[in-house]
C-alpha positions as a Markdown table, in Angstrom:
| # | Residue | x | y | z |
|---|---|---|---|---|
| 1 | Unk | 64.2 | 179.9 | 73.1 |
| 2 | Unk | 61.9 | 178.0 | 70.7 |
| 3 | Unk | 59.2 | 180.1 | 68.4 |
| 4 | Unk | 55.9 | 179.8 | 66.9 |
| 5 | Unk | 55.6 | 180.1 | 63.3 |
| 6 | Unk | 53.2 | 183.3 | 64.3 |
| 7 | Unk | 56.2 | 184.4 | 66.6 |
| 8 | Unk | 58.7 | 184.3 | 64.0 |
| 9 | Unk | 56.6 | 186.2 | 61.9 |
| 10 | Unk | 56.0 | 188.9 | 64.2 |
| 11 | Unk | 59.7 | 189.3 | 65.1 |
| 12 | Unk | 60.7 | 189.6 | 61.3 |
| 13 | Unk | 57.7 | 192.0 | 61.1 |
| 14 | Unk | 59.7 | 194.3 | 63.7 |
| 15 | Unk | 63.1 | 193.8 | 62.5 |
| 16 | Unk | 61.3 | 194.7 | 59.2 |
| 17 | Unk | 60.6 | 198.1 | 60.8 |
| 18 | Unk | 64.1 | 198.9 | 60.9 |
| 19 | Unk | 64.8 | 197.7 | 57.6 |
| 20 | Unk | 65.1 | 201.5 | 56.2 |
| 21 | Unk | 68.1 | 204.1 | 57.3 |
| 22 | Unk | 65.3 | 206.5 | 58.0 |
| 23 | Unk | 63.6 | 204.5 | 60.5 |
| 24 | Unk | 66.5 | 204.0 | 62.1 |
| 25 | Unk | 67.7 | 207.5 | 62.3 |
| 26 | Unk | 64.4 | 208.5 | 63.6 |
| 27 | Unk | 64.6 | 206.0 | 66.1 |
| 28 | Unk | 68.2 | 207.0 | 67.4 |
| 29 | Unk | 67.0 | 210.6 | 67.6 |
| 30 | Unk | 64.0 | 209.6 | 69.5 |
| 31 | Unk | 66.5 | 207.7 | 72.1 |
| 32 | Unk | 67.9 | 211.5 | 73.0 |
| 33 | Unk | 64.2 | 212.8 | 74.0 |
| 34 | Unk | 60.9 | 212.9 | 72.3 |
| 35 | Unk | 60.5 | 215.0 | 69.3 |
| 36 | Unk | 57.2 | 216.5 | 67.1 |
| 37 | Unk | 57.3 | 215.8 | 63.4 |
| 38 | Unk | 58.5 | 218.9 | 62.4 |
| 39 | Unk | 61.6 | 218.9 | 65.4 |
| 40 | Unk | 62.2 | 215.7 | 63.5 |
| 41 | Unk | 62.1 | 217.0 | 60.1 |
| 42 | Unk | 64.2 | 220.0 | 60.8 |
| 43 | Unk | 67.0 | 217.8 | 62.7 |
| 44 | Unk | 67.3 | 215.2 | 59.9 |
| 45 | Unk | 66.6 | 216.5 | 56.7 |
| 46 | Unk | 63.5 | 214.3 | 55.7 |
| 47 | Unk | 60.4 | 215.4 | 54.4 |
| 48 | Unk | 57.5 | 215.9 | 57.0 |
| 49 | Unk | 55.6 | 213.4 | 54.6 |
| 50 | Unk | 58.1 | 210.9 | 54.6 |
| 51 | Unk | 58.5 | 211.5 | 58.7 |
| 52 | Unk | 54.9 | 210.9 | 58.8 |
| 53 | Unk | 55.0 | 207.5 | 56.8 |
| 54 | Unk | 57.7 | 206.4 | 58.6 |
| 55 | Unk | 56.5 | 207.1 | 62.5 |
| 56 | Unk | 53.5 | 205.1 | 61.2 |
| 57 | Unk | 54.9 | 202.2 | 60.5 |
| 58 | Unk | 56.4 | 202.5 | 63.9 |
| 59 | Unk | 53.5 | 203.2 | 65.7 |
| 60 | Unk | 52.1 | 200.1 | 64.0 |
| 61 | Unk | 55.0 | 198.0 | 65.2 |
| 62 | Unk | 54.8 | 199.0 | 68.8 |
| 63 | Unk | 58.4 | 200.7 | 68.4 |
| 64 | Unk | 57.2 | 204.4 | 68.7 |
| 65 | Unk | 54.4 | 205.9 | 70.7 |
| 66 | Unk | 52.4 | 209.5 | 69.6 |
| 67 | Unk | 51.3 | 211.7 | 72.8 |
| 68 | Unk | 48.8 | 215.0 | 71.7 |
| 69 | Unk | 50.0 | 217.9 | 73.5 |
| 70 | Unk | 47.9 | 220.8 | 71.9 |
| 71 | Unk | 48.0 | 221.3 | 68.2 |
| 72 | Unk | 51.0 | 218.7 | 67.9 |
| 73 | Unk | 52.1 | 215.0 | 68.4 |
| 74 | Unk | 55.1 | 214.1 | 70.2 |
| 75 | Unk | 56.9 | 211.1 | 69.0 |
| 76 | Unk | 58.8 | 208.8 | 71.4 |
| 77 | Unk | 59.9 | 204.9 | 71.7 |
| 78 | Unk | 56.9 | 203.0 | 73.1 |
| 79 | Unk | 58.7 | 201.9 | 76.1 |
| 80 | Unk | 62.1 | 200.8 | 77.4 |
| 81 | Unk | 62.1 | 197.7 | 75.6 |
| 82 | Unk | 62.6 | 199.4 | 72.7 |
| 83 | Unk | 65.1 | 201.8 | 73.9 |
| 84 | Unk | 67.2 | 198.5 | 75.2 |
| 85 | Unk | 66.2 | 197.2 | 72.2 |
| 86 | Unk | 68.0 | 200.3 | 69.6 |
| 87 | Unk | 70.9 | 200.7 | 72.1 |
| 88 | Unk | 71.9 | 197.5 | 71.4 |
| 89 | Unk | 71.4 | 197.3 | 67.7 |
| 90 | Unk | 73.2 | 200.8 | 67.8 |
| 91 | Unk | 76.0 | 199.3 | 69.7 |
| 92 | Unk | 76.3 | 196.1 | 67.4 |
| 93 | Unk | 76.2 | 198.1 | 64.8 |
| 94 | Unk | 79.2 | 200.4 | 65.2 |
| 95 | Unk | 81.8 | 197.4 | 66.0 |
| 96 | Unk | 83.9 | 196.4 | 63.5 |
């Protein structure tokens, strides 16, 4: 597959996205189901600020989506691209 210059750019602007452990933890958990900031909080141990930073920058990258249900947001992946997308970097990941 041959890239743009602008294509490239975007790509390492995603893989960028999952350049913290956070990120990535926050993604894996939303692979299970979506989650509000304060489910995610609770279930990883990060500040609600930080959460919030970090879904963000996710949001901005297209990797997770925000859906208002009443007085919260519910955090998932943007679509199944994505999911693929963490599976297999989860996958990679844990082989030696």
């Amino acid at each position: 597959m041959r890239l743009s210059s602008v294509e490239a750019e975007r790509v390492a602007e995603v893989m960028g996205g999952l350049a913290t452990p956070a990120r990535v933890l926050i993604l894996a958990r939303l692979l299970q189901a979506p989650a509000t900031v304060s489910e995610l909080t609770a279930e990883l141990g990060i500040s609600q600020s930080a959460i919030s930073n970090h879904l963000r920058i996710l949001r901005h990258l297209n990797l997770a989506a925000g859906d208002r249900q009443g007085h919260n947001v519910v955090y998932s992946l943007q679509d199944d691209h994505v999911r693929a997308m963490i599976e297999q970097i989860l996958t990679h990941a844990s082989h030696d």
